[in-house]
Biopython code that builds the backbone (N, CA, C, O; Angstrom):
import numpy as np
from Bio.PDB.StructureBuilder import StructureBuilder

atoms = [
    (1, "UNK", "N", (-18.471, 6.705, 21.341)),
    (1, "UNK", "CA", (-17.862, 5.991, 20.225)),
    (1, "UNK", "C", (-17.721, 4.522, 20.624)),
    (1, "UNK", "O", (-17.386, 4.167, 21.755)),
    (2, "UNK", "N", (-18.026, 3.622, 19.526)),
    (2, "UNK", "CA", (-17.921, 2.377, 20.072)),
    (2, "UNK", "C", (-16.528, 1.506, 19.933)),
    (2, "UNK", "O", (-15.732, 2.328, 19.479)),
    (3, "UNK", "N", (-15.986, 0.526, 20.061)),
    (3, "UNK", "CA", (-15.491, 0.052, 20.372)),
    (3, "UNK", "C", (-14.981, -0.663, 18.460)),
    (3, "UNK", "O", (-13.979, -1.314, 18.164)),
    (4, "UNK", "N", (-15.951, -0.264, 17.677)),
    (4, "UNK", "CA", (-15.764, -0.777, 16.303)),
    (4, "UNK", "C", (-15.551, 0.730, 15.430)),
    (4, "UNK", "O", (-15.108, 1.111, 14.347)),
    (5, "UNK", "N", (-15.990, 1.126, 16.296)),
    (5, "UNK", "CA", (-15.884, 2.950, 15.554)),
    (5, "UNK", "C", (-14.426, 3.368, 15.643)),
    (5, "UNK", "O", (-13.846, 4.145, 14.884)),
    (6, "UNK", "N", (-13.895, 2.682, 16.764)),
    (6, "UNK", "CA", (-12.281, 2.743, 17.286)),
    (6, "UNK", "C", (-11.861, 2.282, 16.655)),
    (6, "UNK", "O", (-10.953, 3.008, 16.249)),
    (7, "UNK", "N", (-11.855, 1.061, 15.973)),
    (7, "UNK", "CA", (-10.995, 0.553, 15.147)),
    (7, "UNK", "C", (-11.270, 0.996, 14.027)),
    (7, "UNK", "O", (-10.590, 0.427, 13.173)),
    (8, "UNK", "N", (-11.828, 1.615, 13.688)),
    (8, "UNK", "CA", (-12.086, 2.251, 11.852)),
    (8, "UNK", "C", (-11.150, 2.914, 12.009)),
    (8, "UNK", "O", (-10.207, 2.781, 11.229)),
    (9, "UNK", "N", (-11.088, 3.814, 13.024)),
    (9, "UNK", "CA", (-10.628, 5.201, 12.934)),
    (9, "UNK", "C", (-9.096, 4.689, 13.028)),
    (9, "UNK", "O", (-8.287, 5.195, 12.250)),
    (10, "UNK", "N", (-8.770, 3.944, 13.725)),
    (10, "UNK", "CA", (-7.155, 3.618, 14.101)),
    (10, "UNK", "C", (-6.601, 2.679, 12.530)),
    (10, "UNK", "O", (-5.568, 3.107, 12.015)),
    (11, "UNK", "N", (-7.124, 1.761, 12.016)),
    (11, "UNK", "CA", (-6.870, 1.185, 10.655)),
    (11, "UNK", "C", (-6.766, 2.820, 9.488)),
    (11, "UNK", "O", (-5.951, 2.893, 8.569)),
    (12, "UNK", "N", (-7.726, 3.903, 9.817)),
    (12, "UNK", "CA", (-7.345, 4.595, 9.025)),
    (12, "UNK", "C", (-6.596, 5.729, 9.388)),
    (12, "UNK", "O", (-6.578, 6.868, 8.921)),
    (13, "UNK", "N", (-6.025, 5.236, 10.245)),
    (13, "UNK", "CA", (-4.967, 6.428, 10.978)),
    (13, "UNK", "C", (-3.365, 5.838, 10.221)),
    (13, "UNK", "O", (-2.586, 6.536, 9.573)),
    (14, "UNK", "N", (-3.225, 4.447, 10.536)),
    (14, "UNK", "CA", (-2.613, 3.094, 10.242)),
    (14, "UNK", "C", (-2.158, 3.835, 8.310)),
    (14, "UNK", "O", (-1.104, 4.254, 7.831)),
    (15, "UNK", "N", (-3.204, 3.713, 7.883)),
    (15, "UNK", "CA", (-2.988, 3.688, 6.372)),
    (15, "UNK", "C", (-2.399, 4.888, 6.147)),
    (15, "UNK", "O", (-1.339, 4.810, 5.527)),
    (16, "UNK", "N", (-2.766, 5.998, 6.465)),
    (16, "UNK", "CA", (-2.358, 7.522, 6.154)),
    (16, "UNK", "C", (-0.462, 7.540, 7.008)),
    (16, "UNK", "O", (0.502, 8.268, 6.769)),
    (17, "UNK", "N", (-0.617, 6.551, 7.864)),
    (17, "UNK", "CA", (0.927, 6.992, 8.412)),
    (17, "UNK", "C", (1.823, 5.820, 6.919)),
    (17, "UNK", "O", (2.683, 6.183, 6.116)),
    (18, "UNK", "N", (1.227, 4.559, 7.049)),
    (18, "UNK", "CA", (1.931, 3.995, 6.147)),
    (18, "UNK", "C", (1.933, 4.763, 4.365)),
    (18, "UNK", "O", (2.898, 4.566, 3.628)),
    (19, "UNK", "N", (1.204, 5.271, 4.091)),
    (19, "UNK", "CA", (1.348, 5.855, 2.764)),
    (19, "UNK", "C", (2.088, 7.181, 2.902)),
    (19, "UNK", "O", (2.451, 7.677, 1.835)),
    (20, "UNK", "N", (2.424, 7.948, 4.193)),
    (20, "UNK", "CA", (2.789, 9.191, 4.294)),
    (20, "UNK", "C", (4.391, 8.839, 4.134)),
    (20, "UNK", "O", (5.194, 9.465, 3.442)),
    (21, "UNK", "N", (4.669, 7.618, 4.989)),
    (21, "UNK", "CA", (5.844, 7.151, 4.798)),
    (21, "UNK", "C", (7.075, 7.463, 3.663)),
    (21, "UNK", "O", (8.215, 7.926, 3.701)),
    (22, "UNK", "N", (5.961, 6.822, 2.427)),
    (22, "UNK", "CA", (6.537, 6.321, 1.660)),
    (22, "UNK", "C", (6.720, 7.850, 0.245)),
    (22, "UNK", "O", (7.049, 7.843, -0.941)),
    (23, "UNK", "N", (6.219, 9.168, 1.411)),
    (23, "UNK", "CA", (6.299, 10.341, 0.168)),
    (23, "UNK", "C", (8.264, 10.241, -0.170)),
    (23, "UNK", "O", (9.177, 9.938, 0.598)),
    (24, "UNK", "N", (8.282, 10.703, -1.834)),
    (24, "UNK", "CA", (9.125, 10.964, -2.284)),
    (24, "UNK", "C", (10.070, 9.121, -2.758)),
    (24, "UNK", "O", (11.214, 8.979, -3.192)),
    (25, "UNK", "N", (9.079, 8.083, -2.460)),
    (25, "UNK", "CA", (9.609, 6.572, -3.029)),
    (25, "UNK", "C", (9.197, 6.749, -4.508)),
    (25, "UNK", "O", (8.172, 7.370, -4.787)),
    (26, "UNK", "N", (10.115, 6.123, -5.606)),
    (26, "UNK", "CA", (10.227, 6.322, -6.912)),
    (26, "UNK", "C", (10.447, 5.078, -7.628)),
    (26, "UNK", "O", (10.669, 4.743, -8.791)),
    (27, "UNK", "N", (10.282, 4.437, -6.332)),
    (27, "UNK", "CA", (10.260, 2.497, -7.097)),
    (27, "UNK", "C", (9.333, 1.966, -6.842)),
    (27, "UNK", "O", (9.304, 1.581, -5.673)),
    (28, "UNK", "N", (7.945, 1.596, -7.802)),
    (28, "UNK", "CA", (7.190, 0.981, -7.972)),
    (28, "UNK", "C", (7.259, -0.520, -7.477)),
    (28, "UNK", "O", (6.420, -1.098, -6.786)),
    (29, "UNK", "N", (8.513, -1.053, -8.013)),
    (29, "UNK", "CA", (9.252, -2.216, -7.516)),
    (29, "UNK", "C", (8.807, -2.942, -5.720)),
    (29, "UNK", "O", (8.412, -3.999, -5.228)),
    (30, "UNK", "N", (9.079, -1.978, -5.422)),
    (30, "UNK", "CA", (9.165, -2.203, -3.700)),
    (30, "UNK", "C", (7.320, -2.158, -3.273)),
    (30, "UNK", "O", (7.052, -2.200, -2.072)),
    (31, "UNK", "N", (6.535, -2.102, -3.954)),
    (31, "UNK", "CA", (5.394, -2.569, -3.614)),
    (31, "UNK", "C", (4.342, -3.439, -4.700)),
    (31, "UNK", "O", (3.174, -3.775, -4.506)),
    (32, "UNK", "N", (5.392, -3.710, -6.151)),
    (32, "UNK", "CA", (5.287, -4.948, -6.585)),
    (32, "UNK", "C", (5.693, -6.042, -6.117)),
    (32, "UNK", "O", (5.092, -7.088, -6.364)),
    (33, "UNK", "N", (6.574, -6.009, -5.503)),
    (33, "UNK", "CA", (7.653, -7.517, -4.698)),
    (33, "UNK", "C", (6.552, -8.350, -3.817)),
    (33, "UNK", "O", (6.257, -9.535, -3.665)),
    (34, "UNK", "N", (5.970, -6.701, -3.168)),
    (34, "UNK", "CA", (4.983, -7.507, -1.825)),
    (34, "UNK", "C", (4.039, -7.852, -2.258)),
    (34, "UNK", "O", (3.686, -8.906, -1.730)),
    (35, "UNK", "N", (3.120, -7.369, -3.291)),
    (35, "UNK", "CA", (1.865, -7.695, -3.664)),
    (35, "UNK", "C", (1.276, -8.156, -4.830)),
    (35, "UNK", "O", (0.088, -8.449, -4.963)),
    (36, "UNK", "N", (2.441, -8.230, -5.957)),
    (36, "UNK", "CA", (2.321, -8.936, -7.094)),
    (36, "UNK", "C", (3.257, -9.285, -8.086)),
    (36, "UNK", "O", (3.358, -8.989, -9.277)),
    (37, "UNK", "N", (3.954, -10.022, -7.276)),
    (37, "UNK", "CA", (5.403, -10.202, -7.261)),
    (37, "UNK", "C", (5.642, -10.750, -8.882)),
    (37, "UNK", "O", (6.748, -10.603, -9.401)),
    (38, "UNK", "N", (4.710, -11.278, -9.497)),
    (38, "UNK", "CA", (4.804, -11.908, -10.545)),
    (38, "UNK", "C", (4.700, -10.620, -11.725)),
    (38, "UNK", "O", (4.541, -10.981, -12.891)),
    (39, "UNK", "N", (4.793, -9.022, -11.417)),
    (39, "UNK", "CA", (5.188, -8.153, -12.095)),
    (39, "UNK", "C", (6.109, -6.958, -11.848)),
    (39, "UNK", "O", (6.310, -5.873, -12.394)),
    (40, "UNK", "N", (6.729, -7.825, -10.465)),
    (40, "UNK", "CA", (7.945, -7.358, -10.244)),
    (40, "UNK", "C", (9.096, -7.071, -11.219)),
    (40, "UNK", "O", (9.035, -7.921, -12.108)),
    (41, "UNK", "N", (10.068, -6.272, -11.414)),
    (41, "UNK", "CA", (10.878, -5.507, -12.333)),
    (41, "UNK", "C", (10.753, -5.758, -13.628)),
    (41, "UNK", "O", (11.577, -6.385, -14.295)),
    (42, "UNK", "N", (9.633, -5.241, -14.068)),
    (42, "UNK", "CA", (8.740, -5.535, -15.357)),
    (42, "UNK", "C", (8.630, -3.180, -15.671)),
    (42, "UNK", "O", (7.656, -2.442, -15.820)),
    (43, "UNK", "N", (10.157, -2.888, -15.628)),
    (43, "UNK", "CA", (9.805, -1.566, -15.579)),
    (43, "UNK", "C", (8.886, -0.689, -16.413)),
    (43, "UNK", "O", (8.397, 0.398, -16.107)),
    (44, "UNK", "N", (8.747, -1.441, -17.608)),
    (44, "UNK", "CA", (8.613, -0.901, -19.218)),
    (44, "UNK", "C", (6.845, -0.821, -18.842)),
    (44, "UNK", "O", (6.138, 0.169, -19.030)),
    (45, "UNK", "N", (6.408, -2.118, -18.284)),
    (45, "UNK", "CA", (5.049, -2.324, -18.214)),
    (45, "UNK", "C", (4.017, -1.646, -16.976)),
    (45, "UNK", "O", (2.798, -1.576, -16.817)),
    (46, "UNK", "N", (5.387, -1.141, -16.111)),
    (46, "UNK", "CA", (4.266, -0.237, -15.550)),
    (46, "UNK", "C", (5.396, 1.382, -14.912)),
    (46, "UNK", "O", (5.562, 1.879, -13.798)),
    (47, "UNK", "N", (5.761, 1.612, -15.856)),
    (47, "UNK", "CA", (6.815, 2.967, -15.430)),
    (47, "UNK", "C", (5.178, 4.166, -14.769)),
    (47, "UNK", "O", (5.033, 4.723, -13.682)),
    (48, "UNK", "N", (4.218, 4.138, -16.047)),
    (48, "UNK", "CA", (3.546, 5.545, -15.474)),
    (48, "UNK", "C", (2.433, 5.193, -14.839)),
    (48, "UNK", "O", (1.508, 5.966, -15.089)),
    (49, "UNK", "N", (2.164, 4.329, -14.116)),
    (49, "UNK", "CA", (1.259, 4.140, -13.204)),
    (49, "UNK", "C", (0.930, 3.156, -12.601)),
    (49, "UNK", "O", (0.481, 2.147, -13.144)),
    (50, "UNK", "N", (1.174, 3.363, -10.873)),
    (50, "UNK", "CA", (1.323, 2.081, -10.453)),
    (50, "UNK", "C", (0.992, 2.755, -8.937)),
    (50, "UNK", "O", (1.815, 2.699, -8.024)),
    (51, "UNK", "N", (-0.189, 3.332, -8.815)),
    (51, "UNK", "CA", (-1.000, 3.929, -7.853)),
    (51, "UNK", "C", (-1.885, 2.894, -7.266)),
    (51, "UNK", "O", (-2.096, 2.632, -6.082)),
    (52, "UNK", "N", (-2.391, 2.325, -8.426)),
    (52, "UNK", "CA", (-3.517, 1.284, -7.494)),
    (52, "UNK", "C", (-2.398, -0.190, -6.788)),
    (52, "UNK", "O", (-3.063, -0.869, -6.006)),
    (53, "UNK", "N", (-0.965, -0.696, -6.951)),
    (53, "UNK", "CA", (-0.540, -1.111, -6.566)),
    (53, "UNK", "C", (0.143, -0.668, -5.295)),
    (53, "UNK", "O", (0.106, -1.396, -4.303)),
    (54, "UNK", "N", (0.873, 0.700, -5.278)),
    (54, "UNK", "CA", (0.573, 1.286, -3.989)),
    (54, "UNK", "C", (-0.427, 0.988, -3.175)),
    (54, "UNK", "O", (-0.348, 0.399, -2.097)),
    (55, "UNK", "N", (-1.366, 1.401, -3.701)),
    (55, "UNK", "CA", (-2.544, 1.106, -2.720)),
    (55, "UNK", "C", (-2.471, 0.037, -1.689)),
    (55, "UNK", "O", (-2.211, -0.056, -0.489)),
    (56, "UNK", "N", (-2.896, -0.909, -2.916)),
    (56, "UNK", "CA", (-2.679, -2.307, -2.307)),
    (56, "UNK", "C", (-2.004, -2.514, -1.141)),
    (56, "UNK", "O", (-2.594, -2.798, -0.098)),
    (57, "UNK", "N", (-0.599, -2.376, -1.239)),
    (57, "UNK", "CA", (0.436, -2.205, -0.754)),
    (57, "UNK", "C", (-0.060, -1.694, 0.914)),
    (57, "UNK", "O", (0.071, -2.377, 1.930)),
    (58, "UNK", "N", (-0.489, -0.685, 0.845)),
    (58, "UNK", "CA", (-0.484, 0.551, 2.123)),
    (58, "UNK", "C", (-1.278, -0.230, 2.632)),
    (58, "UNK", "O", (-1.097, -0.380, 3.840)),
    (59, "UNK", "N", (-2.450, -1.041, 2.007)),
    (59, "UNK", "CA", (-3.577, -1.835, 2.773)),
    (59, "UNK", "C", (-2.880, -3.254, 3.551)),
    (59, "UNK", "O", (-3.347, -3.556, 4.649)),
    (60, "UNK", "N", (-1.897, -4.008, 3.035)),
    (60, "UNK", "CA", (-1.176, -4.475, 3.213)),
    (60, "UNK", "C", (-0.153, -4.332, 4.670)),
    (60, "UNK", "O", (-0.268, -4.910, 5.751)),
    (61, "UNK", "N", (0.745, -3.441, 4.259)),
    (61, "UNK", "CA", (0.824, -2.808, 5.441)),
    (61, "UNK", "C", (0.423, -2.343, 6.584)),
    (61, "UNK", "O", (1.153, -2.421, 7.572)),
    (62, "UNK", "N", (-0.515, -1.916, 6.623)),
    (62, "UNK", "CA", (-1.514, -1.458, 7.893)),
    (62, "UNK", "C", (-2.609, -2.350, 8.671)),
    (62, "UNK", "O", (-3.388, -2.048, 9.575)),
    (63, "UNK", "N", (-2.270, -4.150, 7.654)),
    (63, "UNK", "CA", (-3.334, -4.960, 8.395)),
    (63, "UNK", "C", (-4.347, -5.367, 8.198)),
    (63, "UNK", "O", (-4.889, -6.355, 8.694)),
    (64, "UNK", "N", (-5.031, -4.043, 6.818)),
    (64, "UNK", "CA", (-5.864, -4.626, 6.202)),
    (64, "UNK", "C", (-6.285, -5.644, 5.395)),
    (64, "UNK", "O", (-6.930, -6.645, 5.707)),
    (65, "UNK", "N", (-5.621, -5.104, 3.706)),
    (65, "UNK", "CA", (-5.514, -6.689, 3.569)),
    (65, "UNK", "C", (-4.635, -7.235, 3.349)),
    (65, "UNK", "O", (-3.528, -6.722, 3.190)),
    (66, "UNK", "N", (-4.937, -8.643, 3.267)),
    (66, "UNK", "CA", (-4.268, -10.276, 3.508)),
    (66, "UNK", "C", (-4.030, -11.248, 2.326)),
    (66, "UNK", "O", (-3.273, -12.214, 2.426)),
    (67, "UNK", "N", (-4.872, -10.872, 0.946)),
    (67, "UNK", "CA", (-4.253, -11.505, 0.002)),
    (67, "UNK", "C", (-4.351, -10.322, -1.013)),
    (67, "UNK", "O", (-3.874, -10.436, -2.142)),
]
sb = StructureBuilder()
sb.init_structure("model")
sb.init_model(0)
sb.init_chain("A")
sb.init_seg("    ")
for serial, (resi, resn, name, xyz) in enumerate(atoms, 1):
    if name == "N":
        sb.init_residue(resn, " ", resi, " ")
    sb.init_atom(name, np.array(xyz, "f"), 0.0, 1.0, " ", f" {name:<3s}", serial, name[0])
structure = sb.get_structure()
């Protein structure tokens, strides 16, 4: 294994601990603040889905990404 194969594997080790974290969080809020803050407590506009902002978020967290 190389030395870049290592780091795939550890960034996606990284993401699965940071999203495992966050089982049973019920505020969308707390990963609007970090990543798109400009639809932060905007509850009405995103109550039923706000998965791909998670996302974001977990990528965020773990190092990946940066903006």
């Amino acid at each position: 294994m190389t030395s870049e194969t290592g780091e795939a594997i550890d960034a996606r080790q990284a993401l699965v601990v940071w999203a495992l974290n966050e089982l049973g969080e019920q505020d969308p809020n707390k990963y609007y603040r970090v990543c798109a803050s400009q639809f932060a407590d905007r509850r009405a506009e995103h109550s039923g889905s706000w998965c791909g902002i998670f996302c974001l978020w977990v990528l965020h967290e773990a190092g990946i990404a940066t903006d």
